[in-house]
N, C-alpha and C positions, 0 to 999 in steps of 0.2 A: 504494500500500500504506500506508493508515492505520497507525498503532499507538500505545495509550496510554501516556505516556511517566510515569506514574504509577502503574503497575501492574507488577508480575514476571511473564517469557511463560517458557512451561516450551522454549520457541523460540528462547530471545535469540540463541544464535547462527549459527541461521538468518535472522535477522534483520540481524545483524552481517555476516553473509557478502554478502548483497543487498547492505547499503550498501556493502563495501568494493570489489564488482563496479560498484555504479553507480559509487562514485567514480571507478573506473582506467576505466574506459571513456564517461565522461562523460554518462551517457544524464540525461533531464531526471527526477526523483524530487522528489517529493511526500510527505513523510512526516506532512503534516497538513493541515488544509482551508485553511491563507490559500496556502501555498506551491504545493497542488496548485492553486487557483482560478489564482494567479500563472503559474503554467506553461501550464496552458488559454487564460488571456487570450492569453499571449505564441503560443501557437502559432494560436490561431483569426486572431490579428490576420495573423500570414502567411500564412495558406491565406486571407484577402481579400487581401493584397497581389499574391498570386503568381497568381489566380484573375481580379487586375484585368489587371496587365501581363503575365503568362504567365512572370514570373522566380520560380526555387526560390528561395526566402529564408530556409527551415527552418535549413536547416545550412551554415553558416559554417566551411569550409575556411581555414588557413593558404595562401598560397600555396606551388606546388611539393612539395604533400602531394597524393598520391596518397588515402591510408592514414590516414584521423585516428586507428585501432586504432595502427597502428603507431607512430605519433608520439607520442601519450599514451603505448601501453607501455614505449619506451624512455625517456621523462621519466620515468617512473616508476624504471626500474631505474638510471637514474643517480640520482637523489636516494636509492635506496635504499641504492645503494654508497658514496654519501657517508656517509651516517649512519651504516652499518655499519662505515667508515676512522674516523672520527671515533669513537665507542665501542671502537675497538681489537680488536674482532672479527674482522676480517681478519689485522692483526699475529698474534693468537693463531692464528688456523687457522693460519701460515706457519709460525710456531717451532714448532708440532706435526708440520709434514710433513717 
């Protein structure tokens, strides 16, 4: 998904939404021609690796993950409960309840 980053989209945040989905679920995003060329190179280079010796090499699992969905979304919601102790957000919701 192209998009001119010098222009106003009466879309922006549908736009915004895409990128904050790619980022928590880590999918590879291209938002202009060097980075999407970049992703291309990287992925054709492993579809000859994996084509030569017969090993998947796309995706690169942590070991003892199941789940890379999972593991991303739970980094995610701890650093989001950091930031949210840390701005005192949580203190307040507690003295309200």
């Amino acid at each position: 998904f192209f998009r001119d980053p010098f222009s106003s989209h009466a879309h922006i945040a549908d736009i915004e939404t895409l990128s904050r989905l790619v980022d928590c679920f880590q999918f590879y995003y291209g938002s202009n021609y060097r980075s999407a060329s970049a992703i291309l190179s990287f992925m054709h280079g492993n579809l000859k690796r994996q084509m030569s010796t017969g090993v998947r090499c796309s995706i690169l699992k942590p070991q003892g993950t199941e789940d890379v969905a999972e593991v991303v979304h739970a980094g995610y919601k701890s650093t989001r409960a950091a930031a949210l102790t840390q701005s005192g957000v949580y203190e307040e919701e507690e003295a309200s309840v």
